[in-house]
N, C-alpha and C positions, 0 to 999 in steps of 0.2 A: 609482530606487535603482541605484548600479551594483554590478555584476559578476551582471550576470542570469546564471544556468543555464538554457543552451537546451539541444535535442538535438545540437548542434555540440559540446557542452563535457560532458555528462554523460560523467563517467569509467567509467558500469557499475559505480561501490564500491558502490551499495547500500546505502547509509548512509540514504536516505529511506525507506528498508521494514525498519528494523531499529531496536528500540524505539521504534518510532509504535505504542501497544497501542491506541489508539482511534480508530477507521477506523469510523464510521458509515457504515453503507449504508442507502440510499434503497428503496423498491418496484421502484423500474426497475432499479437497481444490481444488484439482490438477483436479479430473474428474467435477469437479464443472464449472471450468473454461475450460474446454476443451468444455464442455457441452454448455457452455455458448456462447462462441465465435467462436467455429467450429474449433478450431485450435487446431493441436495438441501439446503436452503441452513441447515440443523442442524448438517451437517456441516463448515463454514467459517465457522461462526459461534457468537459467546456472547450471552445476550442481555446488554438493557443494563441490565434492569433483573429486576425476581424472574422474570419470566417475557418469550417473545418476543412478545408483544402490546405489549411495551413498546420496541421497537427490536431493532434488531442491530448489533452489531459484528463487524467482519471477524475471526476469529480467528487468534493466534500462535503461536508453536511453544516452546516450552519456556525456547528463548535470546531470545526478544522477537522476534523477526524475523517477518516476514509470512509469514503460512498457504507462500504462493504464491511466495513468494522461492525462485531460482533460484541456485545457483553453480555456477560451472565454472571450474576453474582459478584462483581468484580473482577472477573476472568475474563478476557479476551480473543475473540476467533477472528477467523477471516472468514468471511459467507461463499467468496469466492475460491479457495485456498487450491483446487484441483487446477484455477485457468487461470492465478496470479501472475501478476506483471512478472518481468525479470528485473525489474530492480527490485520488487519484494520477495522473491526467489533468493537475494544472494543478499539482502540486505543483514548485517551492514558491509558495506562496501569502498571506504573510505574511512579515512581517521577520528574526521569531524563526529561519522555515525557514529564508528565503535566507542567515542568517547560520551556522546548522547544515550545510548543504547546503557550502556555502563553508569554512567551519570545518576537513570532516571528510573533503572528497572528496579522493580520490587525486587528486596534484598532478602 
């Protein structure tokens, strides 16, 4: 496919951590970020289902944007960036993304 998004071309808009509301996290993901940020993992997270025996999802902030989404000045970080998901790891990861990604990033 072309017009990959590497770490050469991401503009920091932040456009891939801002309404993505389903961010499934793993067991490893999960003690990753608990590990990371001191918090336990109730606290950045909803379940996926009536209860967290049934999964977790990374949770959002009110505007859709990731729990852990950063701005400065218009710039965008990740707070977590050291114990990130692996779908934010390899994102984008499918067609839909790399054409959102492409779509929406600061040119």
């Amino acid at each position: 496919m072309e017009n990959k998004i590497s770490s050469l071309t991401c503009q920091n808009c932040g456009i891939c951590c801002r309404n993505f509301p389903f961010v499934e996290l793993n067991e490893r993901e999960l003690t990753a970020l608990e590990n990371f940020t001191k918090m336990p993992r109730e606290q950045f997270t909803d379940p996926m289902g009536p209860t967290y025996a049934d999964g977790h999802f990374l949770k959002t902030k009110e505007n859709g944007d990731c729990l852990f989404l950063k701005e400065d000045n218009g710039f965008f970080s990740c707070g977590v960036y050291e114990a990130r998901a692996d779908i934010c790891r390899n994102y984008p990861v499918n067609e839909h993304h790399w054409k959102w990604c492409n779509e929406n990033r600061v040119k």
